[in-house]
N, C-alpha and C positions, 0 to 999 in steps of 0.2 A: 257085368250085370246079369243075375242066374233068375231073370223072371220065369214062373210053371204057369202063367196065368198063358194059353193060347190065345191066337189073335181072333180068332170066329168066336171063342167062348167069350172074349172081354168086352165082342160087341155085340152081342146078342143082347145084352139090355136094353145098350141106347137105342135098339131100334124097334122092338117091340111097341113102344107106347104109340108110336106113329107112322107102324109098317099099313096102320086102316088107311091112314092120312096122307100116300105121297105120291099118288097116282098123275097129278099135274107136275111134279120136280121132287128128285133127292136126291141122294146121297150117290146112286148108282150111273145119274144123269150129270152130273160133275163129274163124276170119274170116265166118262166115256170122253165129257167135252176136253178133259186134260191129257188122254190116251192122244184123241186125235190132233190135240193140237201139238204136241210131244212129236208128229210125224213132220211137222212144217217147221221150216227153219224161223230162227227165232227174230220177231219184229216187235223194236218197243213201238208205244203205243202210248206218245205224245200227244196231248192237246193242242187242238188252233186257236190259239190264246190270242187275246188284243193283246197291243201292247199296252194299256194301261196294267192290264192284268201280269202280263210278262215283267213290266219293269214295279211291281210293288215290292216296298222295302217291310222290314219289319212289324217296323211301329203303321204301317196303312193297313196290312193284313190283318193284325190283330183287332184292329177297330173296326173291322167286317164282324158282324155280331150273326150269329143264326137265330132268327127269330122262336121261343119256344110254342107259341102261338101256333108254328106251322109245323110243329111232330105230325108226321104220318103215324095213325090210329091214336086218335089222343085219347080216347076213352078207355083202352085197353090198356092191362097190366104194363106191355112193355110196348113205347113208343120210338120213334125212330129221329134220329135229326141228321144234319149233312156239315162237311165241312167244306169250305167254297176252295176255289181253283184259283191259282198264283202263289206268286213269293216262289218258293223253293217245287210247293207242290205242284206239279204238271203233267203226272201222267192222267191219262184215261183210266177214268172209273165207271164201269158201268153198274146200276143197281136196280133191280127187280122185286116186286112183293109177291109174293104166293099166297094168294089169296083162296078162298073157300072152291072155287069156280076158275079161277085164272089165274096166267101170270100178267102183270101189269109190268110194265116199265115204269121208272121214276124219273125223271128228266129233269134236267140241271133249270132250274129258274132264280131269276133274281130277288122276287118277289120272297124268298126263303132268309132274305137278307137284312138287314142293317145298314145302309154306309155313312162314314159323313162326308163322303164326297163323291162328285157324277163319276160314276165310270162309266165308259163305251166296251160293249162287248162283240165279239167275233160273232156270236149267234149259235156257237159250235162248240158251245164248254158241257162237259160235264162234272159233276162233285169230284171234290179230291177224296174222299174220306165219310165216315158215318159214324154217328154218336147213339147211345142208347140211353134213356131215361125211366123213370121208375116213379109215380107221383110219389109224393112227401107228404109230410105231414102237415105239413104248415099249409096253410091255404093258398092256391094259386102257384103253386111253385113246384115243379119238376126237377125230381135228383137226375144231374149225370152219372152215369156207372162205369159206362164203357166205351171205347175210343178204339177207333179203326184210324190210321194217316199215316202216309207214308210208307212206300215198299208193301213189305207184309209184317211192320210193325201192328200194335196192338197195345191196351193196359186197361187195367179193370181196378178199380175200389171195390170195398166194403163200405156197411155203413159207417158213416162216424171217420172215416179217414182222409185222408189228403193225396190227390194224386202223386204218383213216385215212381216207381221201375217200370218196366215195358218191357216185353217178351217178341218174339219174334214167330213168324208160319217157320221158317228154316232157316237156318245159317250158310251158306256156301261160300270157300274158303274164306273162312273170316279168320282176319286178323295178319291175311296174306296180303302182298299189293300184286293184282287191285284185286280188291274183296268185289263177290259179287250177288248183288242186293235182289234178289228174287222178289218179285211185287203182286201182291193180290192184286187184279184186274177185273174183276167182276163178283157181283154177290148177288143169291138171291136170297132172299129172308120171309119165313112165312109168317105169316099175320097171326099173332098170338088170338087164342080163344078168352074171354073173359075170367076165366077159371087158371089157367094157365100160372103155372109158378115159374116155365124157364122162356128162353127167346133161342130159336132154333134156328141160324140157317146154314149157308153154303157161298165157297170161297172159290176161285178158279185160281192157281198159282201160276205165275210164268219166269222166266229168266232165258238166261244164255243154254244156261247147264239142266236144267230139268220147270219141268209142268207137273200139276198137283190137283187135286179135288181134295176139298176139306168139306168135313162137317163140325157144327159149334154146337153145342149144348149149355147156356149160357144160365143159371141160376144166381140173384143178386139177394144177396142180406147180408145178415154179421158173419158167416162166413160167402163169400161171395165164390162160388166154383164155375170153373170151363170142362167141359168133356168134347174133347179134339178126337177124333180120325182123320187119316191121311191117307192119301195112296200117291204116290210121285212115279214118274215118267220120267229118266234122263235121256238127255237128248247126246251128253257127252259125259265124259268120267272126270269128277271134280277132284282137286285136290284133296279137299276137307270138307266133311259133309256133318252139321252139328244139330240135333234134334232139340226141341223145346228149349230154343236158345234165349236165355234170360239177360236183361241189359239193365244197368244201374248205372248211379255216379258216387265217387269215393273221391273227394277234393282230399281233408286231409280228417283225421279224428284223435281219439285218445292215444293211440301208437304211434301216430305220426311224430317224426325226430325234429323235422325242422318246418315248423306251422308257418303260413304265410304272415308278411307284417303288414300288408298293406291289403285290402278290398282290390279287388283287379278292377274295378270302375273307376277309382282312386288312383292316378299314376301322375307321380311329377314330372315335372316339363323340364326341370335343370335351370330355370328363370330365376335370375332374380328380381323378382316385381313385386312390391307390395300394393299395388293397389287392389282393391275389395274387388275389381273386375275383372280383374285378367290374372291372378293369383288361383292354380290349381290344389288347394288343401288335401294334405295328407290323413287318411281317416286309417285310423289303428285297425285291424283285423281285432275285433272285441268277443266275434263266436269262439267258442273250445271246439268244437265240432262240429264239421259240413257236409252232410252225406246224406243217398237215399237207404243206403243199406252197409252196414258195417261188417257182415260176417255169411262166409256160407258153408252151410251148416247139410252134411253130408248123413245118411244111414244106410249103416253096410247088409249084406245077405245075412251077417253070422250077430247082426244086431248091435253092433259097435258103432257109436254117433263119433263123429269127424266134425271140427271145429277149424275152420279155417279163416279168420281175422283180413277182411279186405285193407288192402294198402294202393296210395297212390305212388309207385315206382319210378326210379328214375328213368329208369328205359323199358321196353314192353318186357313183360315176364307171361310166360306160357308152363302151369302148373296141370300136371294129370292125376285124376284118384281112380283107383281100380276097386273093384267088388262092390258097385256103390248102387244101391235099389232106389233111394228116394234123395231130391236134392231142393235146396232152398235157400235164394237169398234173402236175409234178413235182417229188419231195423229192430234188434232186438233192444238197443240202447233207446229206452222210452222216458227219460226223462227231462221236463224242457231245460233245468238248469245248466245241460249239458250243450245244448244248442244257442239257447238265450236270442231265437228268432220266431217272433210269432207273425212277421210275412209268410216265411217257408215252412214253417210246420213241418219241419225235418222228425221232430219227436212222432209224429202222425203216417209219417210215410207207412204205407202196407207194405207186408210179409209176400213172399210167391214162393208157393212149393208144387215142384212138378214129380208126381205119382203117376208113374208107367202105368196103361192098363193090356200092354202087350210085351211081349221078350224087343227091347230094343235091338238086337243083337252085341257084335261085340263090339267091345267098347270102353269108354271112361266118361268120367264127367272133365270137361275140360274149363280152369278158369285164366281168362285172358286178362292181367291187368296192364291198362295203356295208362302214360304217362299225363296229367292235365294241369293247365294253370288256372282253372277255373272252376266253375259250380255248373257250369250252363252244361257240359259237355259230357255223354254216357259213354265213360270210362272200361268198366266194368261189363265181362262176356264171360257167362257159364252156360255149360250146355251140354248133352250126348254128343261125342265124339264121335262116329262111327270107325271102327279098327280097319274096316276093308272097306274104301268108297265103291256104290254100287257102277256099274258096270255101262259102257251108253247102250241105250234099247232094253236097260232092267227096268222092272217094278220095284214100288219097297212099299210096304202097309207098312203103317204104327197107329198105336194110339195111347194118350195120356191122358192125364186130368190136371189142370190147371186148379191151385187153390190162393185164393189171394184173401187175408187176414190180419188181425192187428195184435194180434196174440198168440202163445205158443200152447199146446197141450203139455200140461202137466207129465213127468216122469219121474222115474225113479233113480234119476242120473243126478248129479253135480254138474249144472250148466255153467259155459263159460260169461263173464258178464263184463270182464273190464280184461285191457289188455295194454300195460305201459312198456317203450322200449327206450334202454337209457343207454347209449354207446359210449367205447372210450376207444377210440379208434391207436392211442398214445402207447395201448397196453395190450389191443389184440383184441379185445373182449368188448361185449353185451351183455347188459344187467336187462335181467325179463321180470316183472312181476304178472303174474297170473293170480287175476281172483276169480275163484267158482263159486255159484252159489249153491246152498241146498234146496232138494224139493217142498215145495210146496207143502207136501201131503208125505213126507217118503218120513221111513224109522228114524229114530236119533243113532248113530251108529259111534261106540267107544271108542275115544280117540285113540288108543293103544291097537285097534282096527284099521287105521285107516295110515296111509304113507304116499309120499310123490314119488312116482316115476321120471325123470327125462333123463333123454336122449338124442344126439345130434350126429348127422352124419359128417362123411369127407375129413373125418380125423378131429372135429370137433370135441374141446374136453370140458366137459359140466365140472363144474365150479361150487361151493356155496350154496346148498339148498338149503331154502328154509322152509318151513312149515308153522303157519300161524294160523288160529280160528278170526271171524269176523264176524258182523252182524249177521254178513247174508249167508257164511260159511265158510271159505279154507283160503288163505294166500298163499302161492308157492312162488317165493323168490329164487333165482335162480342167474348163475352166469356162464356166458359160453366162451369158452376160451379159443382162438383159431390160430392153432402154429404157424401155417400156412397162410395169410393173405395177401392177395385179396381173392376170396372167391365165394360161392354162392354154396348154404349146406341146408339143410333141412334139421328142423328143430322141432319136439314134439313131448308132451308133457300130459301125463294120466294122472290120474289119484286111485289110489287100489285098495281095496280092502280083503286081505287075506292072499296078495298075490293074486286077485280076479279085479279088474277096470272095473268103479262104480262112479266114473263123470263118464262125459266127452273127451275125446280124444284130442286136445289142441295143437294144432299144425301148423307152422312160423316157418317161411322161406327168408333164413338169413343172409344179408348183400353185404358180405364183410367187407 
């Protein structure tokens, strides 16, 4: 990744607007509290939960409602709400406002709550997590936008969309056992002014392996943006160290070879019983596709877009792209007849694309995909790799911009839009079809101009190209032949015109 943009020039923006404004907490006072707590050995930082609260199951938790009545600043652009303690959630969270004159503490109350049933508390919780709201248009009603829970998870909408992927403060060793889950532990958030278009505040990071100060620059609309800084503190040298790590779920979709037949809530008992009672019915798997995010979608230094089609694996697979400046998982497949579920609103899920605004250093974009049998479960890990993890007692600054959207900018490429994979295991080979669509806005270009490219590695031999026009633009059918199986090669497919790439570049990790 060859960023020229320097790390003091890419933040000198963010911090003008409100270098008048930080005399009480910033940017600079999270970084001190992460420097020193980076010198102390590392102590998680568990609640004294009741045990009402300790033993709640799923379905109790969820029916703990956060009252929106009790947004702290309800009158201003952007308001605040909480997420309560138990179930799974149980670290310590602490949360502070930055107000005009002071900082305030926010202290865990029940009175922020809903229940439908008594619980007994310890007297000694605080929130698991924090939400942000944006008033609506609709009378009386508050949009959520943005989600803080768990670790140093995180996920934000746009307008108009459906909650879906979640991003991550940092990755460390992920994907390794045991991965190790670094946890925002503290926030302070200053008090938006009445005029104010973003929500600004400040993250304290901790783990095993490193401590952290962040800053947020949080803007919500139809496109909804984050603007992160970071500064990390390791305390020891991790395995694998993964920057602006992105998380989705990919159950199964249009590439998928062998789709599920049965709903995973839907499992037979082996019984033969007919009675209407005790008979577990079998429910047909009736979606074509089940996903937050179907594809990610890469852009190189020398301006060459990478198309990489997410899969649910039989066993983990660990893919690397090099030269790669901008990166994005995305639901670019928007149509509902494809989904044919309007609970999940999978057609709806938001776009996330992370835009360095510093040299990451070296590095890759790294995607992790884990094996699932289900919809419930984020699958799917892409992220900055870092090539050389930093060192125990280094520093590391970055900064990025988070953009999360329901739509792509128009180009002058041939996007990928559909992607079928048809095996014949009998004969060696995979049949691929690839459709690209045309631009939007882009020339008609002569078909005597334009021709497929592919190409496979580890001895793989293309078969059978075809080339066909379609509504949206060009099919290229294609087959890989593998002298050699069983083994894993790399498959990749342009459309050129004149001998120069005018789509995306499409990348297939084949499991012969």
């Amino acid at each position: 990744m060859n960023f020229r943009l320097g790390f003091l020039a890419a933040l000198a923006g963010l911090g003008t607007a409100t270098a008048q404004e930080q005399p009480i907490f910033g940017y600079g006072d999270v970084v001190k509290k992460a420097e020193a707590l980076a010198q102390q050995p590392f102590a998680p930082q568990l609640q004294q939960l009741s045990s009402d609260l300790q033993n709640l199951d799923y379905d109790l938790y969820r029916r703990i409602r956060f009252l929106p009545e009790h947004t702290v600043w309800p009158s201003l652009p952007y308001r605040l709400g909480f997420f309560h303690p138990g179930y799974y959630y149980k670290q310590q969270v602490l949360f502070h406002a930055i107000e005009p004159d002071r900082l305030r503490d926010i202290p865990f109350s029940p009175s922020y709550f809903h229940y439908d049933k008594e619980i007994v508390f310890s007297g000694r919780e605080t929130f698991a997590g924090f939400k942000a709201y944006v008033p609506s248009t609709r009378p009386g009603i508050q949009d959520e936008f943005l989600s803080f829970l768990g670790a140093s998870y995180f996920r934000a909408i746009a307008k108009g969309l459906h909650w879906g992927l979640s991003t991550r403060g940092l990755g460390v060793n992920t994907g390794l056992s045991p991965e190790e889950f670094p946890s925002f532990c503290e926030f302070w958030i200053r008090q938006p002014k009445p005029t104010d278009t973003s929500l600004q505040f400040y993250a304290l990071l901790d783990s095993q392996s490193v401590t952290g100060g962040y800053q947020f620059d949080v803007h919500y609309g139809e496109t909804t943006t984050m603007d992160i800084q970071a500064t990390l503190f390791f305390r020891k040298k991790p395995q694998v160290v993964i920057l602006a790590p992105l998380t989705s779920m990919f159950y199964f979709g249009e590439n998928t070879v062998n789709k599920p037949t049965l709903k995973p809530d839907y499992q037979p008992t082996g019984k033969m019983e007919f009675s209407m009672n005790k008979t577990d019915f079998k429910r047909r798997e009736f979606r074509p596709e089940v996903h937050d995010s179907d594809g990610l979608l890469m852009e190189t230094a020398s301006g060459e877009k990478l198309w990489a089609p997410l899969d649910n694996p039989k066993s983990v697979v660990v893919r690397k792209f090099s030269d790669v400046s901008s990166f994005s998982l995305l639901q670019r497949d928007r149509d509902l007849s494809h989904y044919l579920d309007l609970e999940a609103e999978y057609h709806r899920r938001p776009n996330l694309t992370v835009v360095p605004k510093s040299d990451f250093g070296p590095g890759y974009v790294r995607l992790l995909e884990i094996p699932s049998n289900d919809e419930y479960s984020d699958n799917m890990v892409a992220g900055w790799e870092l090539a050389n993890t930093p060192e125990a007692g280094s520093r590391y600054e970055f900064a990025y911009q988070l953009v999360w959207d329901g739509k792509e900018a128009d180009t002058n490429q041939f996007r990928v839009v559909s992607t079928t994979v048809v095996p014949n295991p009998r004969a060696s080979e995979t049949r691929f079809t690839v459709e690209f669509a045309k631009p939007e806005n882009g020339e008609t270009i002569p078909v005597d101009e334009l021709r497929p490219y592919v190409a496979a590695n580890q001895g793989g031999q293309v078969k059978d190209i075809q080339f066909a026009p379609t509504e949206r633009g060009w099919l290229v059918s294609f087959t890989i032949f593998d002298p050699t199986p069983p083994q894993t090669m790399d498959v990749s497919c342009v459309i050129l015109r004149r001998d120069r790439f005018c789509s995306e570049k499409w990348l297939y990790l084949l499991n012969t």
